[in-house]
C-alpha positions in Angstrom: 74.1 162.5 5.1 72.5 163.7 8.1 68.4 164.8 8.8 68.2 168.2 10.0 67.9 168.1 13.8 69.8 164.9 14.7 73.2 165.0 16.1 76.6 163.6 14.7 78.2 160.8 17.5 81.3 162.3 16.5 81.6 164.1 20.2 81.5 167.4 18.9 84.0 167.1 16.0 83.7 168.1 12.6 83.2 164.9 10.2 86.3 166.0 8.0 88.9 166.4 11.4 87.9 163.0 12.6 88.2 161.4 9.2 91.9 163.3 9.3 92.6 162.6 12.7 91.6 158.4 11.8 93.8 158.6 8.8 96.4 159.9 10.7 96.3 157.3 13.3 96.0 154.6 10.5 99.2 155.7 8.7 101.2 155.9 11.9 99.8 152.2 13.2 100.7 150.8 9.9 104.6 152.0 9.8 105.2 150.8 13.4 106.0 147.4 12.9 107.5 148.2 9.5 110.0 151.0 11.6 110.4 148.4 14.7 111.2 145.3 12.8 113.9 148.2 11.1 115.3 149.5 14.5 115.9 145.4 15.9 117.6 144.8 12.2 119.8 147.7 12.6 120.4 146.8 16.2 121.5 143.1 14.7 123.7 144.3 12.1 126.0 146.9 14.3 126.4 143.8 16.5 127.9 141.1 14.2 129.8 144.0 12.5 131.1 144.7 15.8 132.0 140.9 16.3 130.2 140.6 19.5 128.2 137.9 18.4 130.3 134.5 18.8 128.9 131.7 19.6 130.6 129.1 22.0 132.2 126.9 19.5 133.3 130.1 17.5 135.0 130.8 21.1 136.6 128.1 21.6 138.1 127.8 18.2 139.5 131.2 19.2 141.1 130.2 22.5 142.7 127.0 21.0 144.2 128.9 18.2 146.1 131.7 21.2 147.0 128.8 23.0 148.8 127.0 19.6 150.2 130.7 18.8 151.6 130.9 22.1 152.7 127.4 21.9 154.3 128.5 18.4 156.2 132.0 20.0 157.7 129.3 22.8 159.0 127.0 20.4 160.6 130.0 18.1 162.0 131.4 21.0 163.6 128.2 22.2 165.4 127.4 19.0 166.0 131.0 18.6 168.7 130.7 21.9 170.5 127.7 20.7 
């Protein structure tokens, strides 16, 4: 409640459209974490579906097992020709 005569410190902005234009501003503040923390989870999930993630043990196991399967195809093919 204003007295007459004595300005709003709104900067020339109708009480209502500032308390519309806060809200506003509120709402979007308070879904930005919420949508980023979203976004990085997303980001995450396409990656270890997409097996990129490995970490260097899960690597190595990986390149010792091609080097026993190749180890395996060599030994076939030698008793294969005899």
């Amino acid at each position: 409640m204003q007295e007459p005569g004595v300005k709003c410190p709104t900067s020339g902005k109708e009480p209502a459209r500032m308390f519309l234009a806060s809200t506003g501003w509120d709402a979007l503040t308070a879904l930005l974490p919420f949508v980023l923390l979203f976004a990085f989870w997303f980001f995450l999930m396409r990656r270890v579906r997409s097996g990129q993630v490995q970490s260097p043990a899960q690597q190595a196991t990986l390149d010792k097992l091609d080097e026993i399967k190749e180890e395996l195809v060599r030994i076939r093919r030698s008793l294969e020709s005899q």
